[in-house]
C-alpha positions as CSV (number, residue, x, y, z in Angstrom):
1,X,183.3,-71.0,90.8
2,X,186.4,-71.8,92.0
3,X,185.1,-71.6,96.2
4,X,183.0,-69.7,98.2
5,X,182.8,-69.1,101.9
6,X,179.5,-68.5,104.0
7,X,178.8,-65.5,106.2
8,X,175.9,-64.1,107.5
9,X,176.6,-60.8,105.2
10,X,179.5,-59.0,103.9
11,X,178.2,-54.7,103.4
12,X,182.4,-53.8,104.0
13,X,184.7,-53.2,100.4
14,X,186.7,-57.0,100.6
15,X,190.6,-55.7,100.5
16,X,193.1,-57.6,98.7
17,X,197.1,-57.6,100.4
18,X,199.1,-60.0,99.1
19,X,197.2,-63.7,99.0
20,X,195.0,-63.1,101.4
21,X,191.5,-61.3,101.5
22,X,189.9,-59.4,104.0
23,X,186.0,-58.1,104.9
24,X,183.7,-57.2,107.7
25,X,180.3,-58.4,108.7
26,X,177.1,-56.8,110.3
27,X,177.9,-58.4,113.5
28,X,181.1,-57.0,114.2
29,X,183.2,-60.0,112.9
30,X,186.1,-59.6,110.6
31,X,187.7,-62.2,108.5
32,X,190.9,-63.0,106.7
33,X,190.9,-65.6,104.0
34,X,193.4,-67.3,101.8
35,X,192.7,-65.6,98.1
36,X,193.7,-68.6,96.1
37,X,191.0,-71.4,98.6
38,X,188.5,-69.2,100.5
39,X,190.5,-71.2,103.5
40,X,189.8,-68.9,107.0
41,X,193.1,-67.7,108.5
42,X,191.7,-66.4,111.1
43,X,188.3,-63.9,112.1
44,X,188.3,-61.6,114.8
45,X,185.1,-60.1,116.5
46,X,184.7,-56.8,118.9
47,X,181.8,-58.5,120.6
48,X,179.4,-56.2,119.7
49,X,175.5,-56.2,119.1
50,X,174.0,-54.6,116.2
51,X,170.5,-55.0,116.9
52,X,169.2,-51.6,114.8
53,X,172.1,-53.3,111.8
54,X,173.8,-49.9,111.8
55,X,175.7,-49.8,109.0
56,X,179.6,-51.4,109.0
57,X,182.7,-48.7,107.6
58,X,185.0,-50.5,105.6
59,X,188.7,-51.1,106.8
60,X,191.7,-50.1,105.1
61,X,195.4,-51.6,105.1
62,X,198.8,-51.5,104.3
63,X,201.2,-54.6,103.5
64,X,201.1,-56.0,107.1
65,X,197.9,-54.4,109.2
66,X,194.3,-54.1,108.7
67,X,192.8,-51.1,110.1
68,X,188.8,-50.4,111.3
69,X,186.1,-49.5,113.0
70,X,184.2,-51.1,114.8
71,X,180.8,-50.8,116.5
72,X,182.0,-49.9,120.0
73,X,183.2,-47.0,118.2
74,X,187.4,-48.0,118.3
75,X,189.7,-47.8,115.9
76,X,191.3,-51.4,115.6
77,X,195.1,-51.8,114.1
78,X,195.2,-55.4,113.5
79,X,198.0,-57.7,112.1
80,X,197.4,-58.7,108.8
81,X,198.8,-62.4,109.5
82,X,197.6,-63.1,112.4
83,X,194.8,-61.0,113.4
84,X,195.9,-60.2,116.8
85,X,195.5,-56.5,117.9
86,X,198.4,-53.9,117.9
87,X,196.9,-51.1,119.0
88,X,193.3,-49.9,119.7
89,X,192.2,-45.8,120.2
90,X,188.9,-44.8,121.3
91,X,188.8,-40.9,120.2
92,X,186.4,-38.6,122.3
93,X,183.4,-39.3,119.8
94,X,182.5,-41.9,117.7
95,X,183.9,-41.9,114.3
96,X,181.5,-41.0,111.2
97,X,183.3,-41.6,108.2
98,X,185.4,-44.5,107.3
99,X,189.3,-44.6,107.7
100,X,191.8,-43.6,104.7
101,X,195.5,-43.9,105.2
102,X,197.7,-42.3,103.5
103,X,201.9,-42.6,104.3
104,X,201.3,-44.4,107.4
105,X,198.7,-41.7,108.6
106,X,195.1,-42.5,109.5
107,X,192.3,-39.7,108.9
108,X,189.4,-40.1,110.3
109,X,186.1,-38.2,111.0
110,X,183.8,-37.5,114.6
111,X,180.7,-37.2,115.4
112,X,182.2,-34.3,117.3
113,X,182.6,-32.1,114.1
114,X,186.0,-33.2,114.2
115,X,188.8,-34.5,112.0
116,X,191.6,-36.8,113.1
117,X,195.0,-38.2,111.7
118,X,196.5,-40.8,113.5
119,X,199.6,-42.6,113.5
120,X,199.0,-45.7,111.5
121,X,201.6,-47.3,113.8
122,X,201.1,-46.4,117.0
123,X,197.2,-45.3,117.1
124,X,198.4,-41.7,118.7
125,X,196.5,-38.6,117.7
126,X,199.2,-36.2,116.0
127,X,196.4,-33.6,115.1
128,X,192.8,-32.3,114.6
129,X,190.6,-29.9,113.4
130,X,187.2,-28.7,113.6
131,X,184.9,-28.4,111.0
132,X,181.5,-26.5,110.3
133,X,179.1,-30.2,110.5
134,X,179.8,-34.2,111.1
135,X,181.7,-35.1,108.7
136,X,180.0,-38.3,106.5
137,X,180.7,-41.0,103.6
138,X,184.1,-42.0,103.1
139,X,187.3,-39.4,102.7
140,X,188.8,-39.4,99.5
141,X,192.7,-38.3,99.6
142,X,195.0,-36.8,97.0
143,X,198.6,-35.9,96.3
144,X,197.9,-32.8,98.3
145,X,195.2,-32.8,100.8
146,X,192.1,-34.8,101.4
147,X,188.4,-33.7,100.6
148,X,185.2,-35.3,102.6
149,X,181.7,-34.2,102.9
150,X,180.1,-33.0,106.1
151,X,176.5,-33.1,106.6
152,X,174.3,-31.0,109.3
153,X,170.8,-32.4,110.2
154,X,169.3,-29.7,111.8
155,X,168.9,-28.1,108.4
156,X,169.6,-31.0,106.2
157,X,172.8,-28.7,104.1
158,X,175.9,-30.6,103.7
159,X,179.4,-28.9,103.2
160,X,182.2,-30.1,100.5
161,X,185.6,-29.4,102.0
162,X,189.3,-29.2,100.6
163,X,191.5,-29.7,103.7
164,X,195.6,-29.5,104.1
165,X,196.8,-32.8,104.9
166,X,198.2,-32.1,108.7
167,X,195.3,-30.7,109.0
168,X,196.3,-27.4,109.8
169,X,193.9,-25.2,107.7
170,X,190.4,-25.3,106.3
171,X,191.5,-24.8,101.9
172,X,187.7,-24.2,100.8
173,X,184.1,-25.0,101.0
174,X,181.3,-25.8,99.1
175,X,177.5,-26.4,100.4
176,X,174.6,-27.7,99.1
177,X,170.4,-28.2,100.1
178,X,170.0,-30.8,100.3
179,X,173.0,-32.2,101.8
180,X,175.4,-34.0,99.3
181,X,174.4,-37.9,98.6
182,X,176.9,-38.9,96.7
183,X,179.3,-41.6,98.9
184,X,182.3,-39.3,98.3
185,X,184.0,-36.5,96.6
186,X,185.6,-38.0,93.7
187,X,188.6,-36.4,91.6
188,X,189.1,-36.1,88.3
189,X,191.3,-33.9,86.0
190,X,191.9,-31.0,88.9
191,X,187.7,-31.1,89.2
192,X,186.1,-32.3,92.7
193,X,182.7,-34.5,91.8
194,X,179.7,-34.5,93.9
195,X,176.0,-34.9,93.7
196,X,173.0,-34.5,95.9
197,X,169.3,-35.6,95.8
198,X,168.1,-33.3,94.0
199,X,169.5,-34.7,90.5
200,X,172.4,-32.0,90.8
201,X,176.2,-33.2,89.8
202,X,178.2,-30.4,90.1
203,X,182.4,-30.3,89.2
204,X,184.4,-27.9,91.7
205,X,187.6,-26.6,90.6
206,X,190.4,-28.4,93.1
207,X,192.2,-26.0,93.6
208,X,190.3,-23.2,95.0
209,X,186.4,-24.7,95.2
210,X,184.8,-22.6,92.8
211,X,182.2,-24.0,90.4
212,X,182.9,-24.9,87.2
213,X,179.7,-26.6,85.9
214,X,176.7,-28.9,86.7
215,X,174.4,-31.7,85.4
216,X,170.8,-32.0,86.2
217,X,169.5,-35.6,86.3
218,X,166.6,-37.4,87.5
219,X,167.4,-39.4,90.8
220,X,169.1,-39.0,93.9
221,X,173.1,-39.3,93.2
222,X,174.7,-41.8,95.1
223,X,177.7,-42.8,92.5
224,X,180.4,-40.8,90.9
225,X,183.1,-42.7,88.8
226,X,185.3,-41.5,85.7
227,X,187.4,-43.0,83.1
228,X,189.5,-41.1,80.8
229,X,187.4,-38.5,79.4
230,X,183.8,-40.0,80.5
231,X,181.8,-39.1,83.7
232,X,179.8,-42.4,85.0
233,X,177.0,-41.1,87.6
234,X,174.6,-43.9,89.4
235,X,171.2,-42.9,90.8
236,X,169.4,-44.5,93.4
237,X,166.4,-44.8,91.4
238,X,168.9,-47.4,89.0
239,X,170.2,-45.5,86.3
240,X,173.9,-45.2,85.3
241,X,174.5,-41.8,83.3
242,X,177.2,-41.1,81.2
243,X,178.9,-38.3,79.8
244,X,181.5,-37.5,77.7
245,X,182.8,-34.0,78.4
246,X,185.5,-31.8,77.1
247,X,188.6,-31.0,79.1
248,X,189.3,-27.5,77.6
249,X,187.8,-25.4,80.2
């Protein structure tokens, strides 16, 4: 062990930029530390109760800010070395997904049924658009759009969806009962990953949505991973599935 540092708990990804570190806690409080001595720089806190330990999104960053949400529901542009605030936006609902950046552009999704990008370096709004649920999980971005899952309660369905990044048009949309469980679409050789409770992993093509095949395994799916020509799908229930599947399709 080369040094640890105690926190009450850490449930955010830990981001690496540079020499420094960087996570979130369950009460609100968000840390930087040296990477080589577990030294604090500094830790910066929203001042927030979490009594019902709601869960914490993870941040994101670029070379010089820290990005995230906190539990009073703003978006927080910090920067990276010293931890003072930038910017803060409050959007007109509480965000449900984590943030992903992507050429200093912030997407994020509302409660609202809404999807936002902001400007990574001024916090402003520069467009939205509606969607058919509350969007859910995390938002996974490509070279030419971004794909998330939404999730509607009333009927417990959830909706894959392929969307132009300035957010100008709905591509496609796929939906499943029960909603999808998996913590977010994941992309791999022009397919779109996802899974649901029901043991289902099914592979979308990118492009246009439509199915292309589909495993059936025991457990809820809450893990989609690939490497090369292998699948890796976790369950809740604790197994790790495998697959090696041809790409000639």
């Amino acid at each position: 062990m080369r040094w640890k540092y105690q926190t009450t708990s850490v449930p955010t990804d830990i981001l690496r930029v540079g020499g420094n570190i960087y996570f979130g806690s369950f009460q609100d409080n968000w840390y930087a530390l040296k990477l080589r001595t577990g030294e604090l720089l500094w830790k910066f806190s929203t001042s927030t109760s979490n009594e019902k330990c709601d869960f914490v999104k993870s941040p994101v960053a670029d070379d010089s800010h820290l990005y995230l949400t906190g539990l009073d529901g703003i978006i927080y542009c910090l920067d990276a070395a010293s931890g003072r605030v930038v910017w803060k936006q409050k959007l007109p609902s509480s965000p449900s997904t984590a943030l992903a950046l992507k050429d200093k552009m912030l997407f994020v999704g509302a409660s609202n049924n809404l999807i936002y990008r902001l400007n990574a370096e001024t916090g402003n709004t520069e467009a939205e658009l509606p969607v058919e649920a509350m969007p859910v999980g995390r938002i996974t971005l490509t070279a030419d759009g971004l794909l998330l899952f939404l999730e509607n309660r009333s009927d417990k369905s959830g909706y894959l969806v392929s969307l132009n990044p300035d957010l100008t048009k709905l591509r496609w949309q796929q939906k499943s009962s029960p909603d999808w469980a998996s913590e977010r679409p994941h992309a791999w050789e022009g397919l779109i990953l996802a899974g649901n409770c029901r043991g289902e992993a099914v592979a979308f093509r990118a492009s246009d949505g439509a199915p292309q095949w589909k495993l059936n395994l025991k457990g809820c799916i809450r893990s989609i991973g690939s490497s090369e020509k292998r699948v890796f799908v976790g369950v809740q229930e604790g197994t790790i599935y495998a697959y090696e599947l041809s790409l000639k399709r």
